[in-house]
C-alpha positions as CSV (number, residue, x, y, z in Angstrom):
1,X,0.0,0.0,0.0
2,X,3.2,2.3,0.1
3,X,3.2,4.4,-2.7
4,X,6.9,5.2,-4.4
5,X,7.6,8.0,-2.6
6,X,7.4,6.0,0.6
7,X,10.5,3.8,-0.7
8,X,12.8,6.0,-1.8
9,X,13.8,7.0,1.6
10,X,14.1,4.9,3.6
11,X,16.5,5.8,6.3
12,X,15.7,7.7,9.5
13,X,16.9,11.1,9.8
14,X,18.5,11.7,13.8
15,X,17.1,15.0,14.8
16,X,20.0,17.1,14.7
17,X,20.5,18.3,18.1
18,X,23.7,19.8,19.6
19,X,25.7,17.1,21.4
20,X,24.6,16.6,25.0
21,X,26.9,16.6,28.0
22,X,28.1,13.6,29.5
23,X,26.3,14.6,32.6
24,X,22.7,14.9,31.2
25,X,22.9,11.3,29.3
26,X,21.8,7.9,30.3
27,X,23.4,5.6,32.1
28,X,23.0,1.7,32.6
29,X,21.2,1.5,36.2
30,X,18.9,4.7,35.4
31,X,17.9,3.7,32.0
32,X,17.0,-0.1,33.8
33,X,14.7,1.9,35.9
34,X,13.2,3.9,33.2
35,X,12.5,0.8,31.5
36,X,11.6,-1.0,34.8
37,X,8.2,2.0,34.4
38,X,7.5,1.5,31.0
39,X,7.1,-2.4,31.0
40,X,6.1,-2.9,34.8
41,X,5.7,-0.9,37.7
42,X,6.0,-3.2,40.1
43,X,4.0,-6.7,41.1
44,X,0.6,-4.7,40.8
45,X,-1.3,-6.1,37.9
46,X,-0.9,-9.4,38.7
47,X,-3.7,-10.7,40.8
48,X,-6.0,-11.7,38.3
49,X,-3.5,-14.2,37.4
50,X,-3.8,-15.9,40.6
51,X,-7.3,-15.9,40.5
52,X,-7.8,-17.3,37.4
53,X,-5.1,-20.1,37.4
54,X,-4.7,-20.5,41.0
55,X,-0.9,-20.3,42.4
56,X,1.3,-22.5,40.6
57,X,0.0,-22.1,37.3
58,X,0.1,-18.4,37.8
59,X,4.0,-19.0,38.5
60,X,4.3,-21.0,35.7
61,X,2.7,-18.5,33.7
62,X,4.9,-15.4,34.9
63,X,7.9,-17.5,34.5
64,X,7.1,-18.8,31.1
65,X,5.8,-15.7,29.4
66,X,8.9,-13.3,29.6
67,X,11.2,-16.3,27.9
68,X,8.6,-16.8,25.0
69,X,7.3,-12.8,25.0
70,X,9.9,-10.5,27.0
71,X,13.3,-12.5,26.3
72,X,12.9,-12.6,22.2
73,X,12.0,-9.0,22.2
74,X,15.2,-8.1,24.5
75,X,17.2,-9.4,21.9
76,X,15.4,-7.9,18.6
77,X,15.3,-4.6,20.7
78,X,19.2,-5.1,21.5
79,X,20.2,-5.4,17.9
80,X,18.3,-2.7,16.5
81,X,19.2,-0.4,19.3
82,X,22.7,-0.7,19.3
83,X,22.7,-0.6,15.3
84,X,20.8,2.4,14.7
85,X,20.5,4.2,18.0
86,X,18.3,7.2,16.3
87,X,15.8,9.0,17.9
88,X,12.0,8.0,18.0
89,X,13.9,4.4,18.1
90,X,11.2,1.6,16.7
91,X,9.2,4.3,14.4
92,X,13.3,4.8,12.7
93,X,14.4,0.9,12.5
94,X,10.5,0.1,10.7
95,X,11.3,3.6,8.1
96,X,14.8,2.7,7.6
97,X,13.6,-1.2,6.8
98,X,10.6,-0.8,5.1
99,X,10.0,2.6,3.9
100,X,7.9,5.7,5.1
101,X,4.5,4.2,4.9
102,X,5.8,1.5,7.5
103,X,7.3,3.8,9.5
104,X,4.4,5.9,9.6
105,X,2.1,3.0,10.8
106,X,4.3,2.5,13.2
107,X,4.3,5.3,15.4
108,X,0.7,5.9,14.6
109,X,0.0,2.5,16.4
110,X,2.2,3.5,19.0
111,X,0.7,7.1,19.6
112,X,-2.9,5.9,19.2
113,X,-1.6,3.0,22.0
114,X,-1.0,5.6,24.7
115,X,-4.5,7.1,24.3
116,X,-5.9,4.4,25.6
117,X,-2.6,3.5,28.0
118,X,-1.9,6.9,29.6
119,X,-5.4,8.0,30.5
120,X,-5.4,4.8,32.9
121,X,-2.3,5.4,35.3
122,X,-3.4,8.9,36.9
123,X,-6.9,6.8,37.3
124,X,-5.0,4.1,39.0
125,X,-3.4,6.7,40.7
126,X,-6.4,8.4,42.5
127,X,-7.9,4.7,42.9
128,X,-5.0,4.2,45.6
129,X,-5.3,7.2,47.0
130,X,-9.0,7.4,47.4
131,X,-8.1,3.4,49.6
132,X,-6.8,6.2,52.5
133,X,-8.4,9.5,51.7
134,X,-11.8,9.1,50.4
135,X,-12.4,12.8,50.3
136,X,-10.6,12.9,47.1
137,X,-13.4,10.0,45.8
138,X,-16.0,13.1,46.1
139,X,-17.0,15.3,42.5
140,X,-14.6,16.1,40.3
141,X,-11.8,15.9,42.9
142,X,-10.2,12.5,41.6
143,X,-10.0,14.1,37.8
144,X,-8.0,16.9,39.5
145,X,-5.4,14.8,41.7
146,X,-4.8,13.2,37.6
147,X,-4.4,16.3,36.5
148,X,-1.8,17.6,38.6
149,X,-0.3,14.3,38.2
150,X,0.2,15.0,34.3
151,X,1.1,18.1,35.1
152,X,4.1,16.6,37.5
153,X,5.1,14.3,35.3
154,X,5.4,16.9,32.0
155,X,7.6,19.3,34.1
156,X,9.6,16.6,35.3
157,X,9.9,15.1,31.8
158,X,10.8,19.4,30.4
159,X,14.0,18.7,32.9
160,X,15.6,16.1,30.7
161,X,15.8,12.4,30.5
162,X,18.2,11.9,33.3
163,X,15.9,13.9,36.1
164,X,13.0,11.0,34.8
165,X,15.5,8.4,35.4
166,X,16.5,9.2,38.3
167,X,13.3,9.3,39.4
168,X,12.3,6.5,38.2
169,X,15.2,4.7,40.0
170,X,14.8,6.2,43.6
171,X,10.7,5.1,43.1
172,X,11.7,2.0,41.8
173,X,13.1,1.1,45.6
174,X,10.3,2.5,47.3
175,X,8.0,0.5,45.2
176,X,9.7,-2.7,45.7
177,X,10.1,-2.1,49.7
178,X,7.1,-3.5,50.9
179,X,6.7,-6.2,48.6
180,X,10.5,-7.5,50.1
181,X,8.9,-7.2,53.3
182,X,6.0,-9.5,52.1
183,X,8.8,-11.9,50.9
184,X,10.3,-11.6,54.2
185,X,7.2,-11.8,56.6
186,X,5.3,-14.9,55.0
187,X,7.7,-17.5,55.8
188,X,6.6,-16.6,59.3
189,X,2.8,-17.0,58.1
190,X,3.2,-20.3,56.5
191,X,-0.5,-21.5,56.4
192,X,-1.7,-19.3,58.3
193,X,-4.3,-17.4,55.8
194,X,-5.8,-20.8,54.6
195,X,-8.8,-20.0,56.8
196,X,-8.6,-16.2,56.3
197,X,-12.1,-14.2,55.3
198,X,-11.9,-11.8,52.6
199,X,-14.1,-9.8,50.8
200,X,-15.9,-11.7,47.9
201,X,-14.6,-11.1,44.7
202,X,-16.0,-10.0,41.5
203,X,-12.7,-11.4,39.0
204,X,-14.2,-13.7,36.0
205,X,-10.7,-14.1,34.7
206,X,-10.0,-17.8,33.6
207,X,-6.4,-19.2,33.0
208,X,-6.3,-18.1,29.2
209,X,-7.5,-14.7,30.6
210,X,-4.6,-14.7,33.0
211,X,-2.1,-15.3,30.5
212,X,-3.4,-12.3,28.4
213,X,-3.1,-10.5,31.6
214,X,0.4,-11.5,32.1
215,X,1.0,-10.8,28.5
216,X,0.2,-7.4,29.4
217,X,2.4,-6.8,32.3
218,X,5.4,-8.0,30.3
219,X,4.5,-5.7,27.3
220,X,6.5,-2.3,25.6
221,X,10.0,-3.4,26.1
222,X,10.5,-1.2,23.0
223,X,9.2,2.0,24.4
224,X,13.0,2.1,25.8
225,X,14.3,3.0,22.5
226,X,13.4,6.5,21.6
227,X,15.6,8.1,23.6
228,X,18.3,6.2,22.2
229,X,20.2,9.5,21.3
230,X,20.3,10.7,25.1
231,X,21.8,7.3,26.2
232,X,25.1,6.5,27.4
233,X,27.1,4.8,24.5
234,X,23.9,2.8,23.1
235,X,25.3,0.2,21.4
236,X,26.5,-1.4,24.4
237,X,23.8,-0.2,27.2
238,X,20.7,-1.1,25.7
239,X,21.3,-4.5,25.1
240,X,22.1,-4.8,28.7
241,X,19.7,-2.5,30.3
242,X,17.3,-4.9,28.4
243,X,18.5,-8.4,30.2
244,X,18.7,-7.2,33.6
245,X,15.1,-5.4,33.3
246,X,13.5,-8.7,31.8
247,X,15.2,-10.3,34.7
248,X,14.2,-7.6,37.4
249,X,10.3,-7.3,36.3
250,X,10.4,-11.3,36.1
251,X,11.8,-11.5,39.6
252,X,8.7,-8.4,40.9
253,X,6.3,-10.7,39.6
254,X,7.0,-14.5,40.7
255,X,8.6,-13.5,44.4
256,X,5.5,-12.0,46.0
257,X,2.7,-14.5,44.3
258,X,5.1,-17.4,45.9
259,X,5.8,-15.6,49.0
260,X,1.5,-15.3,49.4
261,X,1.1,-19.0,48.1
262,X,3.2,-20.0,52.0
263,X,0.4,-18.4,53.4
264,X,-1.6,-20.6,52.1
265,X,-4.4,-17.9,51.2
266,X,-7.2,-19.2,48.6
267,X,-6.6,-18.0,45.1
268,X,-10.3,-16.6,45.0
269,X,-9.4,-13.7,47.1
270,X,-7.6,-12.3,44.8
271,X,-8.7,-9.5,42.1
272,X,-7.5,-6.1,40.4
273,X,-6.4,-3.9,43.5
274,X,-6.5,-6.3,45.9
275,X,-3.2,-6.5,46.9
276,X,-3.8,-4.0,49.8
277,X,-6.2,-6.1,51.6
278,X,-3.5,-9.1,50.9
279,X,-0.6,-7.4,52.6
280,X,-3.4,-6.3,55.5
281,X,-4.0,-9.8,56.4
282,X,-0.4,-10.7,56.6
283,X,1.6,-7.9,57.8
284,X,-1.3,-5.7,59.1
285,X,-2.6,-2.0,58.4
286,X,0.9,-0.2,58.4
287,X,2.0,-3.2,55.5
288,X,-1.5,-2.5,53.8
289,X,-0.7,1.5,53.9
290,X,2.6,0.8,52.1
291,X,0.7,-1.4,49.6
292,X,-1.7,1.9,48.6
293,X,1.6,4.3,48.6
294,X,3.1,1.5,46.4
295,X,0.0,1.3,44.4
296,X,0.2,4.8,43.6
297,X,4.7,4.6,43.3
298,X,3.6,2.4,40.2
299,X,1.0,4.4,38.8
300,X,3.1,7.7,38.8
301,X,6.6,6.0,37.9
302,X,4.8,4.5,34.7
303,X,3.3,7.6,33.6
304,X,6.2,9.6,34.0
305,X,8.3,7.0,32.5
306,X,6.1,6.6,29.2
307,X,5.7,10.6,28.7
308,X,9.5,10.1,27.9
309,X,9.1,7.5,25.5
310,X,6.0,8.6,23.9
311,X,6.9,12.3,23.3
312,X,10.0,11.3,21.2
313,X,7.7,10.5,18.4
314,X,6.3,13.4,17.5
315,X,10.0,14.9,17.9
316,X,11.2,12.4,15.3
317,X,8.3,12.9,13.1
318,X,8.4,16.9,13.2
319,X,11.9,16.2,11.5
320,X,11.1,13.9,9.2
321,X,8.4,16.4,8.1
322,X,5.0,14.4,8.7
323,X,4.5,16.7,11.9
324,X,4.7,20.6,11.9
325,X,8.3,21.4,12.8
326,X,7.2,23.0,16.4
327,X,6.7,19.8,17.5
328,X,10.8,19.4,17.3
329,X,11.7,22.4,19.5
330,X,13.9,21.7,22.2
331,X,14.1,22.7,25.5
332,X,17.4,25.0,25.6
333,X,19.3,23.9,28.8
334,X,17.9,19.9,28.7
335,X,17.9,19.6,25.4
336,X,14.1,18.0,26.1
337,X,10.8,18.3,23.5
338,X,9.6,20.5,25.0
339,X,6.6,21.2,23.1
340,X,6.0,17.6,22.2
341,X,5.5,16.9,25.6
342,X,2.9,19.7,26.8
343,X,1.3,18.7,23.4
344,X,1.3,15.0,23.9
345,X,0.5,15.9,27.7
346,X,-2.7,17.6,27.0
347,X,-3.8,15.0,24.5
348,X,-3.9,12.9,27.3
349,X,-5.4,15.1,30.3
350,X,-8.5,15.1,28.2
351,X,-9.3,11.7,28.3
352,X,-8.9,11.5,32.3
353,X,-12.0,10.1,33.4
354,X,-12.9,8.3,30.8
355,X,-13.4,4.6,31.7
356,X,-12.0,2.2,29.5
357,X,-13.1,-1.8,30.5
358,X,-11.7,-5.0,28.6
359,X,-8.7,-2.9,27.0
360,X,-6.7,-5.0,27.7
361,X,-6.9,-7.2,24.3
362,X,-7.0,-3.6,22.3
363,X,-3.4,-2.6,24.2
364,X,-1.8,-6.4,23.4
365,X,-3.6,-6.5,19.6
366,X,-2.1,-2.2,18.9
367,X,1.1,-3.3,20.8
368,X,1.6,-6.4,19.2
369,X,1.3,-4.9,15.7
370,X,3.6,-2.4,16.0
371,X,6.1,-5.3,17.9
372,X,5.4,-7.5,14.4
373,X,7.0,-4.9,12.2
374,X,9.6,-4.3,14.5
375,X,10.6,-7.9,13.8
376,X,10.0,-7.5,10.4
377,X,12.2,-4.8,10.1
378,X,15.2,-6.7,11.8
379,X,15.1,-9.7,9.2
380,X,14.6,-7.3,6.4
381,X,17.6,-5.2,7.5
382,X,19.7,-8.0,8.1
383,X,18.4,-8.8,4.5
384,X,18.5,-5.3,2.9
385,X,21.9,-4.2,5.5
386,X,24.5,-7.0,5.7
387,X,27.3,-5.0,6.5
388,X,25.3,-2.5,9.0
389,X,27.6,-3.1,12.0
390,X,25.7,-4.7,14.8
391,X,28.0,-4.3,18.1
392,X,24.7,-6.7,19.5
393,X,23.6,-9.6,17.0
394,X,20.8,-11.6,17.4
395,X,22.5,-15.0,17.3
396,X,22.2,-17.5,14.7
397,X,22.0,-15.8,11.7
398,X,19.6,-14.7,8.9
399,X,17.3,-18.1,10.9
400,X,18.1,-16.8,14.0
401,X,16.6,-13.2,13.2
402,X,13.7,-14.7,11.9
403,X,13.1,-17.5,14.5
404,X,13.6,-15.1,17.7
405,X,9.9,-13.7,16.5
406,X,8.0,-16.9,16.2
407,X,7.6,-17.0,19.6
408,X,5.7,-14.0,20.3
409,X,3.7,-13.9,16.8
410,X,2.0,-17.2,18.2
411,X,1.3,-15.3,21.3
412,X,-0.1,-12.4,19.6
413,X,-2.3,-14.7,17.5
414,X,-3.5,-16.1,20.5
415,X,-4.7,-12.9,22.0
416,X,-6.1,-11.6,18.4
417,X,-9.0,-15.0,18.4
418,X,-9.5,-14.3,22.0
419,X,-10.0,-10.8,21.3
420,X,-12.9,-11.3,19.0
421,X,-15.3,-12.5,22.2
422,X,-14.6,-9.0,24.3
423,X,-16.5,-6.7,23.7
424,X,-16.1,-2.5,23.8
425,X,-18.0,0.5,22.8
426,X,-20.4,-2.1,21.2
427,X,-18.0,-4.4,19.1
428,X,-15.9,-6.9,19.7
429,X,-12.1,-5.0,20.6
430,X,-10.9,-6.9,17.5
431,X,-13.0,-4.8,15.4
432,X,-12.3,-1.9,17.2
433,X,-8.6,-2.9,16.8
434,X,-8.7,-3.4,13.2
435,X,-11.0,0.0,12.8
436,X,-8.2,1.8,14.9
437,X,-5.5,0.4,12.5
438,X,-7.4,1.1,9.1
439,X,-7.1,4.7,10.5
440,X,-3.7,4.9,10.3
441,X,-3.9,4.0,6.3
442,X,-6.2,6.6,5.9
443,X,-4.3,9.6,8.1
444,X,-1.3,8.5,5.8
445,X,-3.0,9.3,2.5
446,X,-4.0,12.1,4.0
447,X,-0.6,13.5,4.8
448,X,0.6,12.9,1.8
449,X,-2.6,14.8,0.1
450,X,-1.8,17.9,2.1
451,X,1.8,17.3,1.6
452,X,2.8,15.8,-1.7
453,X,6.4,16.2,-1.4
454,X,6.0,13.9,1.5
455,X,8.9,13.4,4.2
456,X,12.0,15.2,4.2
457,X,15.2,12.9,2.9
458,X,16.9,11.0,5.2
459,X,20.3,11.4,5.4
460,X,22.8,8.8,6.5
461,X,24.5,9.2,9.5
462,X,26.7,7.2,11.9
463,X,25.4,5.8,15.2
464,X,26.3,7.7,18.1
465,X,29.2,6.4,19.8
């Protein structure tokens, strides 16, 4: 569907930006963090796993998933990072593969993603705090505790990459306190909840739901790479920021769910947000208080973290020409987009309050998309770009590059038939999918309408070091 145009260039163009300090790029342990946010925040989002497969298969299930979904991806993500560490990072490897109308896709997926993504974390956000201070439950106060919450995050984000990071790192340990604390206290409880009373549940999740869930909580390892350009020599952080973060979330996840299994607590008590009540019942209301400050640690540190990642796009695409060029003004002292991010920030503040149910499928079937071409574009490079040096390499080859994406394409196939029994705004979320996709086709052919001269040529340019 590309018309010529769209192959004839079809390299990224780097924004052209002065070169940053030393001081003001990314280094290993912060950009772990960083990416820590954008995949996970923490063990929250994992109870309907429980409930639905019970204990051990909910193990089994958090163990298994980031070596078929997270580990594959590491490694496509590693390659193409350290090969062509460009700004905007997945939307440049898909343009430089496969031309602009790939590359276009590509970042509309992703950018039409986070309106459904971002709008939910300053919900979850109020949601924890409302667990201790209900008076923020009452009118439109909850919609204003998001707000200032976006408002936080853009500011912070206006400061530069390695004010987020930190960040992110210092909430990172405060997040995963009181969940070592769990791992510490229920040795001590062993079997002492199997008799416990909870509150009944309302979870219908079954094990094939669960492992969409989990799906989910091990998804946007790529959102990493568009600030490739304000990373600490790329080529060789990314790939392991990437191995010790699959390693890290993988260890958030399966510690806590077997430290609670000890307990001996029934499965059936568990649901979304229920991990408060959990930690009540085994370390008591100060452990339950840290749960709720956790709760909302998670919710803030992945919405910070993701206004980082997701405001890089329209900074790439404002220099590539597909976005007006204000979009690519930096900030002067951070060298952040500045205007990208407020734009990107209010896009989002508008859809606080809006409730979004069964998503879930929509985020995994946009996601996984946009993750297919990413693969696609690392065989066709390898194809297309022999001798592009690769200071990573998938291993094994031409088969290798292709075989690391079976993996998770079976996955995503999996979640595309179960998609097609949910149901949102009165279709099944694989119609609504495939209707958000089409869009993308359609706001293509209209940009190139309006602008028949299409993108501006890409120049070649050599990695940064």
């Amino acid at each position: 569907m590309a018309t010529a145009s769209a192959h004839a260039q079809p390299e990224p163009c780097p924004f052209a930006v002065s070169p940053r300090k030393k001081s003001v790029r990314l280094t290993l342990w912060p950009l772990v963090a960083a990416t820590f946010f954008m995949v996970s925040g923490g063990t929250y989002g994992t109870e309907d796993i429980v409930h639905g497969a019970g204990y051990g298969r909910a193990i089994l299930i958090l163990l298994l998933t980031p070596i078929l979904w997270s580990l594959p991806t590491a490694f496509m993500i590693g390659e193409l990072s350290s090969a062509l560490p460009h700004e905007g990072g997945y939307y440049a490897w898909v343009r430089r593969a496969m031309g602009n109308f790939w590359g276009f896709q590509e970042a509309w997926l992703s950018l039409v993603a986070s309106i459904f993504d971002m709008a939910i974390y300053p919900t979850l956000f109020v949601l924890y705090l409302t667990r201790m201070f209900p008076w923020f439950a009452e009118g439109h106060r909850g919609v204003m505790v998001g707000l200032a919450v976006v408002i936080v995050a853009a500011l912070l984000n206006i400061a530069g990459v390695k004010v987020v990071s930190l960040t992110s790192l210092w909430l990172f340990f405060v997040l995963s306190a009181p969940f070592v604390l769990i791992a510490v206290l229920a040795p001590f409880k062993y079997g002492a909840l199997l008799h416990a009373v909870t509150t009944p549940t309302t979870s219908t999740v079954d094990i094939i739901g669960g492992l969409l869930i989990a799906m989910w909580n091990y998804m946007g390892w790529d959102n990493a790479s568009t600030i490739a350009t304000e990373v600490e020599r790329p080529q060789r952080t990314y790939p392991k920021a990437m191995l010790a973060a699959v390693f890290i979330v993988s260890l958030s996840y399966v510690v806590p769910v077997a430290s609670m299994w000890m307990t001996g607590l029934a499965p059936s008590a568990w649901e979304t947000g229920s991990w408060a009540e959990v930690a009540g019942l085994l370390g008591g209301p100060l452990l339950r208080a840290a749960l709720v400050l956790g709760g909302m640690v998670s919710a803030f540190g992945m919405f910070n973290a993701l206004v980082m990642s997701y405001s890089r796009l329209p900074l790439a695409m404002a220099q590539d020409g597909m976005l007006p060029k204000i979009f690519g003004k930096l900030h002067p002292r951070t060298r952040s987009p500045w205007v990208a991010i407020v734009g990107c920030a209010i896009g989002w503040a508008c859809c606080l309050g809006l409730g979004f149910e069964k998503l879930v499928t929509i985020d995994i079937l946009l996601y996984g998309a946009s993750l297919s071409l990413e693969f696609a574009a690392l065989v066709w490079l390898r194809i297309r770009e022999p001798e592009l040096p690769r200071p990573f390499r998938v291993p094994g080859g031409l088969f290798g590059a292709i075989a690391v994406g079976v993996a998770p394409m079976l996955l995503l196939g999996f979640s595309i038939f179960r998609s097609q029994t949910e149901e949102v705004f009165g279709m099944s979320s694989f119609a609504f999918g495939m209707i958000l996709i089409g869009a993308g086709v359609v706001v293509y052919g209209l940009n190139i309408a309006l602008k028949p001269s299409g993108w501006a040529p890409a120049e070649k340019a050599e990695p940064a070091a």
